[in-house]
C-alpha positions in Angstrom: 22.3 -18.2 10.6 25.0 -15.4 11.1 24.9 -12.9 13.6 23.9 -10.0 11.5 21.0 -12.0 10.1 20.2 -12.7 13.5 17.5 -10.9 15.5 18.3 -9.4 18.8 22.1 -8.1 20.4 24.8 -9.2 18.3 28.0 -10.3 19.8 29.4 -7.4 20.9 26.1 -6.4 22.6 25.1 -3.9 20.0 21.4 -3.7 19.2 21.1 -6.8 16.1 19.1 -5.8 13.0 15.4 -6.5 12.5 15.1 -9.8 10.5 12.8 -7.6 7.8 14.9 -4.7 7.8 17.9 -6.4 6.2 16.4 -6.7 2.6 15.9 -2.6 2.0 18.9 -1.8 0.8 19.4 -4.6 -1.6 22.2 -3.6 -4.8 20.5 -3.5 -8.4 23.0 -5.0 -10.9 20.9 -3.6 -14.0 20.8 0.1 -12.4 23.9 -0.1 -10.8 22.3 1.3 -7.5 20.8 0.7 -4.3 16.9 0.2 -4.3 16.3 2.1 -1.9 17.5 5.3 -4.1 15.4 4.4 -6.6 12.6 6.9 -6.3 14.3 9.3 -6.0 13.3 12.8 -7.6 14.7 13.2 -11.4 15.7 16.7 -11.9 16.0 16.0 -15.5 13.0 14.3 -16.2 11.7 16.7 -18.5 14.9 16.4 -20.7 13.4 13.2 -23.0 10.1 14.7 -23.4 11.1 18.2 -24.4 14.0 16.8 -27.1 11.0 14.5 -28.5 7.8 16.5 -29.0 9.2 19.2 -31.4 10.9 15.9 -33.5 7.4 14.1 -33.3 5.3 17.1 -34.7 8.1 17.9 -37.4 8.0 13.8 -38.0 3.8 14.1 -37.9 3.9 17.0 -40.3 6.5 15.1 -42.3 4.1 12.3 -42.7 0.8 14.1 -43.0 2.3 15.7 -46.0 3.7 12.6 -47.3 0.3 11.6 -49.0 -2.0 14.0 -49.7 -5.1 12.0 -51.0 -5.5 10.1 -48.1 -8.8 10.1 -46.1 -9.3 13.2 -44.0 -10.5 10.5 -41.0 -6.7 9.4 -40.9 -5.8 12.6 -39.4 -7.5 11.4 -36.2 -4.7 8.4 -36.0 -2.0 11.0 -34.9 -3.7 11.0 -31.6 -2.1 8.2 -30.5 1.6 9.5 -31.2 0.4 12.7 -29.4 -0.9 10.4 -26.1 2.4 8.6 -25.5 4.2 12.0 -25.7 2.1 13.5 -23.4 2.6 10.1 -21.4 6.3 11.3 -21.4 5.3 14.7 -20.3 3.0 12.8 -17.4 4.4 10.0 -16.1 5.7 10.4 -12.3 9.0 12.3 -12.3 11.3 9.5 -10.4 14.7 8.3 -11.7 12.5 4.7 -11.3 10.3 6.1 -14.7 13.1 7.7 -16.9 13.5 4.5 -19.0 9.6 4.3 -19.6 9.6 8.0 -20.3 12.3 7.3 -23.0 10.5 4.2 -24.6 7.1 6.2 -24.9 8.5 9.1 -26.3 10.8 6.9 -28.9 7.6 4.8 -29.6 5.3 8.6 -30.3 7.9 9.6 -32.5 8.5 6.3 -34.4 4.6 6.0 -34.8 4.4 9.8 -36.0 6.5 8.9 -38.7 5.3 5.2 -39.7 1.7 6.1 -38.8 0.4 6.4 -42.9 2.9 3.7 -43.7 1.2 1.4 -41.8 -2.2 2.2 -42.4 -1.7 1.4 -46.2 -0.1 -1.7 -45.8 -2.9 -3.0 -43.6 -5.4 -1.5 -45.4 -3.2 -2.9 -48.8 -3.2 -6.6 -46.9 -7.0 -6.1 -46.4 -7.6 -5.3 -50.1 -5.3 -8.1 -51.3 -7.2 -10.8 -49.1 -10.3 -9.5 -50.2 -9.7 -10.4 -53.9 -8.2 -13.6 -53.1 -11.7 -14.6 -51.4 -13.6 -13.4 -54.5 -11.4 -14.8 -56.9 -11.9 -18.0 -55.2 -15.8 -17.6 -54.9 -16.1 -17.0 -58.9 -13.4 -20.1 -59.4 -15.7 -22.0 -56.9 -19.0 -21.2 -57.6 
């Protein structure tokens, strides 16, 4: 054990480190800073969020217009792009949460504008292995 790991004076008679206080300031290679700083405040945590809600509702309008004999129900699906925006409003404001506050955001807006798609081709894969059964019921029975 080396002397700054070590508890107690070290060899020049300063006061030694705590054995548990020599792990808080441990270097993050991915953030490319000290843990210690990483909850710190983020003064520009509301710069994702506010670039991303006007481009989701222009992208939810894009795609509620997109088909316009759809099921009146379906509207109630865009609640979900509209929860992980407001997740990106929400979430705490710490440098720590800025690259969660980015993926929800990215995710709302992605879903704002797939959100029909993918309701037809799951409903379209539904149909399809419908027929298939009852094909195979009449071939069978």
């Amino acid at each position: 054990m080396t002397d700054h790991h070590r508890p107690g004076p070290g060899p020049d008679g300063a006061a030694g480190r705590r054995w548990d206080e020599r792990d808080e300031r441990r270097w993050d290679e991915r953030d490319e800073r000290w843990w210690g700083e990483r909850d710190e405040r983020d003064e520009r945590w509301w710069a994702v969020p506010a670039l991303a809600t006007p481009l989701a509702l222009f992208l939810l309008y894009v795609d509620y217009t997109a088909y316009p004999a759809r099921p009146a129900v379906w509207a109630l699906g865009y609640s979900v792009p509209l929860a992980l925006l407001g997740c990106g409003w929400l979430l705490e404001r710490t440098v720590r949460r800025r690259p969660l506050r980015t993926v929800l955001t990215g995710l709302g807006c992605l879903l704002a504008l797939g959100y029909t798609q993918v309701m037809v081709t799951v409903l379209t894969g539904i149909a399809v292995v419908q027929l298939f059964f009852r094909v195979a019921a009449d071939l069978v029975g």
